[in-house]
N, C-alpha and C positions, 0 to 999 in steps of 0.2 A: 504493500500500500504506500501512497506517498500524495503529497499535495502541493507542486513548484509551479511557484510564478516568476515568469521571468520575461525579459524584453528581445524583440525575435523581429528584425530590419524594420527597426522603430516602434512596432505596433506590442501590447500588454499581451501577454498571454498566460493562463491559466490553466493547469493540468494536474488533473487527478482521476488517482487509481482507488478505489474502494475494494478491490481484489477478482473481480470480472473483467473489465474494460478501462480504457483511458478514455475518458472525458476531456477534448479539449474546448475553452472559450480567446474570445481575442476581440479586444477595443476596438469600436470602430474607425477611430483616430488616432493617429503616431503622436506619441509625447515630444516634446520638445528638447530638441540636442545644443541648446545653447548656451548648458552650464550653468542659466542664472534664470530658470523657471520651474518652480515647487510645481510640481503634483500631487494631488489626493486621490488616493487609491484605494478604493475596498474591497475586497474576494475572500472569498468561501464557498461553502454550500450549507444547503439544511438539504439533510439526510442526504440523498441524490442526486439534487438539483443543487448547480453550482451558479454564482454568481460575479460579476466581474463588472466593477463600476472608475469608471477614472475623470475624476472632474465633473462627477455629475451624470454623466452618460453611461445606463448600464446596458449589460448585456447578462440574459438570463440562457441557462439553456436547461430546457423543460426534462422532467425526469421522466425514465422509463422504467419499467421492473427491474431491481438486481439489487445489487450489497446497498447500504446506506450508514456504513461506519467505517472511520479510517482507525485502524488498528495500525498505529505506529510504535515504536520504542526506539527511535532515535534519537540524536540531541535535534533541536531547532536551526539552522543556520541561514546566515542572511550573508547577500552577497558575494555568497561563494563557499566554497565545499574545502575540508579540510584532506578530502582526497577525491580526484574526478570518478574514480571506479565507485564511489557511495550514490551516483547518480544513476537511476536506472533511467536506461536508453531512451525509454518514450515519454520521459516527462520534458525534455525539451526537444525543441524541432531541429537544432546544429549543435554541433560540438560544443558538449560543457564549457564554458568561459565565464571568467570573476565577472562581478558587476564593476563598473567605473561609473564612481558618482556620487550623491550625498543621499544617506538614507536618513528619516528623524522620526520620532514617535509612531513607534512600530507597539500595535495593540493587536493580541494574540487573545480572542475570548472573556473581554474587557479586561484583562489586564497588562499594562501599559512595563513594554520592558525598557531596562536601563540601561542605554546606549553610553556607559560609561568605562573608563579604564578598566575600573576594579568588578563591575558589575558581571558582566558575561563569564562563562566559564573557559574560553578560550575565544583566537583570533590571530590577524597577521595584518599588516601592513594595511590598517587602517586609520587614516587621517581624522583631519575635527574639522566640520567643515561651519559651524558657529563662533570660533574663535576662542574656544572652554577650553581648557587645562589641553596643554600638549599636542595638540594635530600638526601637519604636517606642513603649515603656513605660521602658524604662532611665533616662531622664532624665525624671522626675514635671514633673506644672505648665506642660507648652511647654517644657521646658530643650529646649537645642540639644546632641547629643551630637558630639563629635569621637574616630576611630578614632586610637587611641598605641598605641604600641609595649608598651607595659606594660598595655594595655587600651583603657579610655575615658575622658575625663574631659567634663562636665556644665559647660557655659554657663548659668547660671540668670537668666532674668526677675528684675528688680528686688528685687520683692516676695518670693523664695524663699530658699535658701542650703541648703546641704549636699552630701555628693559630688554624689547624684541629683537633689539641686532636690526633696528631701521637705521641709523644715523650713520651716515660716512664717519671715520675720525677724520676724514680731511674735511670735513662741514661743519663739525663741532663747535669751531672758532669761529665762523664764520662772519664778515661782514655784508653780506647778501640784507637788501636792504626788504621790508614787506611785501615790493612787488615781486619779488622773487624766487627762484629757485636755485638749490644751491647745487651744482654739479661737480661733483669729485672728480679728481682729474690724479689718477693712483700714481701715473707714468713720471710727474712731477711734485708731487706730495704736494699735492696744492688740491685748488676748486677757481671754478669761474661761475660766476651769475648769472642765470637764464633768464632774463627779463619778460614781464607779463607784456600784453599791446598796452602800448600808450605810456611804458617807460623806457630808458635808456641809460647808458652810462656804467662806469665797473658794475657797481651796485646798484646797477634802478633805481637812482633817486633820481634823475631828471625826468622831468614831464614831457611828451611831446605830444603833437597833433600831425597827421600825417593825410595824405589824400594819394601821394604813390607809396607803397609798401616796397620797402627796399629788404632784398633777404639776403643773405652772407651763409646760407650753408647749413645752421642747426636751426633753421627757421620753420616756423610755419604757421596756418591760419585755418580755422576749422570756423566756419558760417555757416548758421544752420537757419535756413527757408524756411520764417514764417510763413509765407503761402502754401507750401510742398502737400496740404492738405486739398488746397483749390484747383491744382494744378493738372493739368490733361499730358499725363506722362507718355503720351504716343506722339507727342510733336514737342519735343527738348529743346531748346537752344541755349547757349553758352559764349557771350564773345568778349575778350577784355584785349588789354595792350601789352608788352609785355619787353622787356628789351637784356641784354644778355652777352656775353663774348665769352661763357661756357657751352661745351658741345653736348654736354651732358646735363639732365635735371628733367625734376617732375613739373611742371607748372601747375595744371589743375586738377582734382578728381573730383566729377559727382560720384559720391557712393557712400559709405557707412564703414567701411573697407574693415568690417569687422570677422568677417570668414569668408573663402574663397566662392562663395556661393552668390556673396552680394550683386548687384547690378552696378553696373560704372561706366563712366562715360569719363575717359583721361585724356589730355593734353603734354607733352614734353617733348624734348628731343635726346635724338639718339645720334651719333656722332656730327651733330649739330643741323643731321637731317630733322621737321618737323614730324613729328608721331601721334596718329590718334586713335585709340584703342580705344571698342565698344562692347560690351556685355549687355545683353537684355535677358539674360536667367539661362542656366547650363553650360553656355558652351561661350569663351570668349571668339570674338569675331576675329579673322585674321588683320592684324597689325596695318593702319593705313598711315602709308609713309610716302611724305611729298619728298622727292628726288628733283626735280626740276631746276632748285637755286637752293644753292649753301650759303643762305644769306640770313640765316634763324641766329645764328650766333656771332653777328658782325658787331654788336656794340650800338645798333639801332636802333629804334622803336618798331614793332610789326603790331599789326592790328589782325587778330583772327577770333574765326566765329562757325561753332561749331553746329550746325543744323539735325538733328533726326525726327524723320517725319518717318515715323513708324520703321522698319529695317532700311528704310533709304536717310544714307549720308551724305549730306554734303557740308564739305571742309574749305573755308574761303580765308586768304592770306593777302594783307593788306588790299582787301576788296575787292579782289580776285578770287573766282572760284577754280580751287589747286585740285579737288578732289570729291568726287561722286561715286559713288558704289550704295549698292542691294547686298547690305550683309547677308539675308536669310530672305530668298526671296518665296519660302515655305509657309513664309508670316508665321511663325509657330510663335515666335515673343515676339510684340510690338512696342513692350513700355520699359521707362526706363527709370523703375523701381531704386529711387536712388535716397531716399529715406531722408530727404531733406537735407543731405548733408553733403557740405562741397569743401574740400581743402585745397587751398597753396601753398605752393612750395615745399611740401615736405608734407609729414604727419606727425604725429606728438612726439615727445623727445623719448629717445629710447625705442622708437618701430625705427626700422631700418628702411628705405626707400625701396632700396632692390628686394627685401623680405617679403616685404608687406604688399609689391607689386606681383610677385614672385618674377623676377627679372624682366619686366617689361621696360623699367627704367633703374637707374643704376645708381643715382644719386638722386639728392635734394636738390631747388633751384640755388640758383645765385644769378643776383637779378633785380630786376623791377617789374612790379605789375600794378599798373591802375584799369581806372574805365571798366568794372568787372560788371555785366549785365548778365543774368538769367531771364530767360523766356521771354516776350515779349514786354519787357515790367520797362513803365517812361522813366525809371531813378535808377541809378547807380547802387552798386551793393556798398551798402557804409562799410569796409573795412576796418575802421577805429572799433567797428560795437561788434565785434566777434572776439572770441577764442583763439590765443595764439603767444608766440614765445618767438624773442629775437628778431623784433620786425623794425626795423630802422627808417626816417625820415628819408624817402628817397625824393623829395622837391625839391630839396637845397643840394648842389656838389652833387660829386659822384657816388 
């Protein structure tokens, strides 16, 4: 006999043996793989009839004659099996494998077990994913955590300091002023200041106002589309200005560029050739690269504007149109699900450009960019009122 639920290419699934037959149930909706959405789960059976509810939505499956007791004398185990041959064959649909994930208030016949160090009678290699005594995030950096009676306290690596092993010791001291961040710099036993928008200077204590965003390399700007709700995402557009005498860099992405699955619409250049890469959900579209003039990274101002009218692109460079193409002319995706969100010149500190693009582009910009317009809208995107780090006065000087 046995009673295993478990997750089988995203969907819940529920199986049990009463000693006749295996009963399988399975949710009508895939749970969500993004890390940071709780589900509520309920499954059993009364007598024969099994039940399987996840968020609300159940699924029953009606009983017919046969056993209606599970006669077990195992231990209970969650998330994974202390040896895979304790799994009998048809209680899952593939090959036995741990759970990866957060489990919490797990109630077994109203009562409620305690997912605690000391509590279970055995385990492995399981983390905290509320931030309580010793999981496997509590101590930042490699610290080693030790269980106290008054909690935990945090062994930290050389190079770190603070209860949890957050704090650089190169930050420690730091003069990083409140619009700041303070970046460790190991190579030199030192830190430099990552300035918020709209300061400057070692330390961010100078004020500025800006209307060209000048970037230097650890920059960038994340604007996020109050309208992105109103917006008819089958006809995109995107045009700003942009000037350069690197051959390399990201300039723009629509997208969320949170997992490779997102949708995006990118702007940069590749060995100072102009690149415009589109996603509209599965499959990224092949790479559109204006060849014509090696003149993206002269030191100039270029004006481009990026058009999608459902799978049709058209790419236009100082007022010229450089490039047209029928990404997908199957229309299987038309929209360009970009979640409201658009970055220049890079992405937060610490994603890496080439990473986060997975090699579409190679670096961050270095640069200027003003005149940045989305969609049809008659106003300028405020770059001052966004999100963003390291963005310099580019109106005055070079």
């Amino acid at each position: 006999d046995f009673l295993c639920i478990s997750l089988v290419n995203g969907f819940i699934q529920l199986r049990y043996n009463l000693g006749d037959r295996t009963i399988i149930l399975q949710t009508l909706q895939k749970v969500h793989a993004n890390g940071n959405t709780w589900h509520s789960l309920n499954a059993g059976r009364v007598g024969n009839e099994g039940y399987l509810d996840l968020d609300g939505i159940n699924v029953t499956r009606n009983a017919s004659p046969g056993m209606n007791a599970l006669d077990t004398h195992t231990d209970f185990f969650v998330g994974g099996v202390s040896l895979l041959n304790l799994v009998n064959p048809t209680a899952i649909e593939n090959e036995p494998t741990g759970f990866t994930g957060c489990i919490r208030e797990i109630v077994i016949n109203n009562r409620e077990l305690n997912l605690t160090v000391t509590d279970p009678k055995g385990g492995a290699n399981i983390g905290d994913c509320d931030g309580t005594d010793c999981g496997y995030t509590v101590c930042k950096n490699n610290g080693t955590c030790q269980v106290e009676n008054a909690g935990f306290s945090c062994s930290c690596p050389r190079e770190w300091t603070g209860t949890t092993c957050e704090q650089s010791i190169y930050c420690s001291q730091n003069m990083c002023g409140s619009h700041a961040l303070c970046i460790p710099q190991p190579a030199s036993f030192s830190y430099t200041c990552a300035c918020t928008l709209g300061w400057t200077g070692k330390y961010c204590n100078n004020k500025i106002k800006f209307y060209i965003a000048k970037f230097v390399g650890n920059s960038y700007i994340k604007y996020t589309d109050p309208f992105y709700g109103k917006r008819d995402l089958q006809y995109s557009r995107l045009s700003l200005n942009f000037t350069t005498n690197q051959t390399e860099g990201l300039i723009a992405w629509m997208g969320k560029s949170e997992d490779e699955d997102n949708d995006f619409l990118a702007i940069g250049l590749t060995n100072g050739i102009l690149k415009v890469v589109i996603n509209l959900g599965e499959r990224i579209s092949v790479p559109l690269m204006h060849s014509k003039y090696f003149v993206c990274s002269d030191g100039r101002w270029h004006f481009i504007t990026v058009v999608q009218n459902q799978t049709c692109i058209k790419v236009y460079l100082d007022e010229e149109l450089i490039l047209f193409e029928d990404i997908d002319p199957q229309r299987k995706y038309t929209a360009l699900n970009y979640g409201g969100i658009c970055y220049f010149g890079g992405f937060e500190i610490g994603r890496k450009v080439n990473i986060v693009t997975a090699g579409l582009f190679q670096k961050e910009f270095f640069g200027k960019i003003k005149d940045v317009v989305l969609f049809q809208d008659s106003k300028k995107i405020q770059l001052m009122k966004a999100e963003g780090y390291n963005i310099h006065d580019g109106n005055s000087g070079n």
